[in-house]
N, C-alpha and C positions, 0 to 999 in steps of 0.2 A: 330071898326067893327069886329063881329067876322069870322073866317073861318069856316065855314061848313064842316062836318065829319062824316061816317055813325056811329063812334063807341059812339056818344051820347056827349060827354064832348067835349067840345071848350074852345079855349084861344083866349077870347074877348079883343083887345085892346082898354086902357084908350080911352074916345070919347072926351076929350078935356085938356087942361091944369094942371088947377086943379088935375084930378084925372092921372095926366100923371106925378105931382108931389109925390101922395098919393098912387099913385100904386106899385111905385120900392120900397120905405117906409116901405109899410107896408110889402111887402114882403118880404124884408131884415129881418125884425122884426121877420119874423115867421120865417126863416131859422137861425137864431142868437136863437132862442128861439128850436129847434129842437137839436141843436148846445150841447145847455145848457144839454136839456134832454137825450142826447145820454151818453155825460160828465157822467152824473150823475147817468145813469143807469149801465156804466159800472163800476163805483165804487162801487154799489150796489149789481153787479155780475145778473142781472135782460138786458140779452139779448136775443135776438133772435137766431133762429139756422138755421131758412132757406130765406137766401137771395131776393128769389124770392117774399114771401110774404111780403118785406118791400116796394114795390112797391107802391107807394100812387098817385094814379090821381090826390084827390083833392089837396092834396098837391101842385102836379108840378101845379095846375090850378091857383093856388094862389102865387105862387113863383115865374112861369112864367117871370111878368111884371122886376124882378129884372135883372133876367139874359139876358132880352132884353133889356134892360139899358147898359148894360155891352157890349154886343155883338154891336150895333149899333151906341154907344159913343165912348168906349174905342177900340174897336178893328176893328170898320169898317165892321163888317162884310158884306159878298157877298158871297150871298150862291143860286147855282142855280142847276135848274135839281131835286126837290124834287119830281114832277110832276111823273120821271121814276118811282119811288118808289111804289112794289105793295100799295092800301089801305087798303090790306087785305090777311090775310095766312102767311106762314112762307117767311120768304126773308134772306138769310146772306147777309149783306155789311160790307164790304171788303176795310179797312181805310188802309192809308201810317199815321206812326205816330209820332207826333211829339210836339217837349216844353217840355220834360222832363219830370217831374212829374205834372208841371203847365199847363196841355193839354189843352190849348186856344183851339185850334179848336175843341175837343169834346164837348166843354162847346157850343159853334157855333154852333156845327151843332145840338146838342137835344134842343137848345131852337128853331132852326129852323123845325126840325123836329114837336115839337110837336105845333106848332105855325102853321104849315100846316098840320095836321092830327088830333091834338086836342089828350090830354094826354090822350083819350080811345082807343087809337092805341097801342096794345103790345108792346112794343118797352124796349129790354136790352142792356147793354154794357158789355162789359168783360174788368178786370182790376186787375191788379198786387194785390196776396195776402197781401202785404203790406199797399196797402189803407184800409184795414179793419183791420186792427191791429193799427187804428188811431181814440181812438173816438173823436168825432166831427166833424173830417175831414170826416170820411167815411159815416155820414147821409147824408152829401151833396148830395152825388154819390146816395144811394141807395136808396134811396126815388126814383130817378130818374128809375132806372132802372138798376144799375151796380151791379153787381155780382163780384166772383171770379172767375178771368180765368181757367178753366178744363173742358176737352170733356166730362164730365159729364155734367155740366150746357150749355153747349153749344147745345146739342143735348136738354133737359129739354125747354132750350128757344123758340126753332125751334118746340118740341112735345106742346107747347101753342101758336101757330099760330103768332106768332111774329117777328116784325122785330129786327135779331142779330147782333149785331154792331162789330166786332172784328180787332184786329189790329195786323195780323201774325208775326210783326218786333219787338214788345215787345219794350223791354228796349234793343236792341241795336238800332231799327232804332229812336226811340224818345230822342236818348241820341248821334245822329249822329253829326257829327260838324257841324257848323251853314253852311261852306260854300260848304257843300253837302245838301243841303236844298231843292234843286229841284232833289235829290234820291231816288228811290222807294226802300228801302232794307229789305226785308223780310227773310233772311239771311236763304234763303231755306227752311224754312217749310214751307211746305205742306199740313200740318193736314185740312186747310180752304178749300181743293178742294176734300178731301177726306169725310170731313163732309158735304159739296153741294152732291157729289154722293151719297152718302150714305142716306139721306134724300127727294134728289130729289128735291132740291130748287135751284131758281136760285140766281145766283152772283151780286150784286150791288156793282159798284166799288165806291169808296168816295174817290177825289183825293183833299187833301188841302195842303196849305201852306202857310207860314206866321209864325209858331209856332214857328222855328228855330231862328227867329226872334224875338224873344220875352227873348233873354239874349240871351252870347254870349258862344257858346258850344264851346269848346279847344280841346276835343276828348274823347274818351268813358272811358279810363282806365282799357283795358281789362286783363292786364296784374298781374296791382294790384290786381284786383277784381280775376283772377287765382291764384293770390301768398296767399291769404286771403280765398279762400276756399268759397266766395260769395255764387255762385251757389250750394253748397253742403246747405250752413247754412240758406241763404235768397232766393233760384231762380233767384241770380241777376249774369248777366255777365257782368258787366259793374260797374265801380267806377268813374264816369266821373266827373273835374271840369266846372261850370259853372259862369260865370261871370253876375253879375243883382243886381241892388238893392235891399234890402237898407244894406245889408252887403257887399257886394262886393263878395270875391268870396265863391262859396259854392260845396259842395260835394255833389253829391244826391238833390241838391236844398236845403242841411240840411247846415245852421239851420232854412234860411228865402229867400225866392227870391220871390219877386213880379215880375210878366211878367211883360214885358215893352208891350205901347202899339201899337204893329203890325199888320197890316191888318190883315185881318183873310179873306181868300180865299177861296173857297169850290166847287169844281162841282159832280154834282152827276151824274154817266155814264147810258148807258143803261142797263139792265138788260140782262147778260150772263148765256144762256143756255150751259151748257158744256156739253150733249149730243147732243144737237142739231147743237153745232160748233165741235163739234171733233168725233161725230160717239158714236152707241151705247154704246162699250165698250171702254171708252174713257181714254189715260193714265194720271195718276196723274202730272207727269212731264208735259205733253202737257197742261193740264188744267193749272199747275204753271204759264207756259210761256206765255198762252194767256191772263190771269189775270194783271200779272205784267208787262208784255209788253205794254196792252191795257192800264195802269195807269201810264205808266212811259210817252207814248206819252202825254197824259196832263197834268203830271207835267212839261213836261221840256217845254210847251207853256206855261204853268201858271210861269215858272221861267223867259222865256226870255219876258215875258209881264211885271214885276216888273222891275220896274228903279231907287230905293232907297230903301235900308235895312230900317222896319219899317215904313215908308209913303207909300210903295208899288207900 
């Protein structure tokens, strides 16, 4: 049955067995096959330069069925509150992040998203320069919508009427120990409340969990990643070990970690007017706190509602 959408393109789910077999299939197929072509364009030196136009509807229309295979087998997903979400115009949401470099719940929430808005909904993510310095890995992402993180693209996203996904905690808070998992840590930027003001859009918060959960975070290594000069040479503050098959442990998720599979949680809040809750001129800091504040009350009910790491 498909969802209905004003922006034209729907993601129709398989209507019976058969093609509930030949749906994940085939669209593996073409993501394994985009895979290859990415591979081989970069050896070619035959890339792209602007992000935004790798955006492929019919793509996500067709690939869809895979990543709802994934989302609803493997990870459980529960994903509610899509409903808040304008269906149209510019909107920043506003994610707590988490899984390390293997972000189970973003993989959740855009199959969910476009699965209820149908992939003619604007819709970008913002993602560590490093996933594009990965071919193969990085068509996955930008087919979908993922750019590179900078208030360049981020403003760009918002000036095409779209919905922006960003995740202000970066690589400290998606690389936070597992058993701060119900933590909102944004580790003080602000840039997200000053790009809402400055744009005039409102805040959707995305509060999930589950991700932390999906191997076992021992702590960030902020120390090494200072003594190593990270953040001068890669943007990374953090050198954390992770514990997850099928190597056991890894650094950076490098050289292999598959998520284990963890619930995947999701609630989508209401939409935060930050001049309308704080006054015309309203202060960057106030907007901080009512953001993170407002996301940290529904983590830590989405944390005391789990009763087993990974069964959820």
């Amino acid at each position: 049955m498909a969802q209905s959408n004003p922006n034209g393109l729907v993601a129709p789910r398989p209507p019976g067995p058969a093609a509930a077999i030949a749906g994940p299939v085939a669209a593996y197929a073409r993501m394994l096959s985009a895979v290859a072509g990415d591979v081989l364009g970069a050896v070619s030196g035959h890339e792209s330069s602007d992000p935004f136009e790798l955006r492929d509807p019919q793509y996500i229309l067709r690939t869809l069925p895979a990543l709802r295979l994934s989302s609803e087998l493997y990870f459980r997903a529960d994903v509610q509150g899509l409903e808040k979400i304008p269906a149209e115009g510019p909107v920043l949401l506003v994610g707590n992040h988490s899984g390390g470099t293997m972000i189970a719940d973003t993989f959740v929430f855009a199959q969910a998203f476009y699965d209820h808005f149908g992939p003619g909904r604007p819709f970008f993510q913002l993602a560590h320069d490093l996933v594009f310095k990965m071919p193969g890995l990085r068509v996955l992402v930008q087919r979908y919508g993922t750019v590179p993180a900078s208030p360049a693209n981020m403003g760009r996203a918002l000036e095409r009427d779209a919905a922006l996904l960003v995740y202000p905690g970066g690589d400290l808070e998606t690389f936070r120990p597992s058993w701060e998992s119900d933590q909102v840590d944004f580790a003080h930027r602000t840039g997200f409340v000053r790009l809402a003001l400055e744009h005039g859009v409102p805040v959707v918060p995305v509060v999930a969990i589950g991700g932390q959960e999906t191997g076992l975070f021992l702590g960030r290594g902020r120390r090494v990643a200072r003594a190593l000069g990270l953040e001068r040479i890669m943007r990374l503050s953090v050198l954390p070990p992770v514990l997850g098959p099928p190597v056991g442990m890894t650094v950076l998720d490098l050289p292999l970690r598959i998520p284990l599979p963890a619930k995947i949680s999701i609630r989508v809040l209401a939409p935060i007017d930050l001049r309308r809750r704080l006054g015309r001129r309203p202060d960057v800091e106030d907007g901080y706190r009512l953001v993170t504040s407002t996301m940290q009350r529904t983590l830590t009910r989405l944390g005391h509602e789990r009763k087993v790491p990974i069964l959820g």
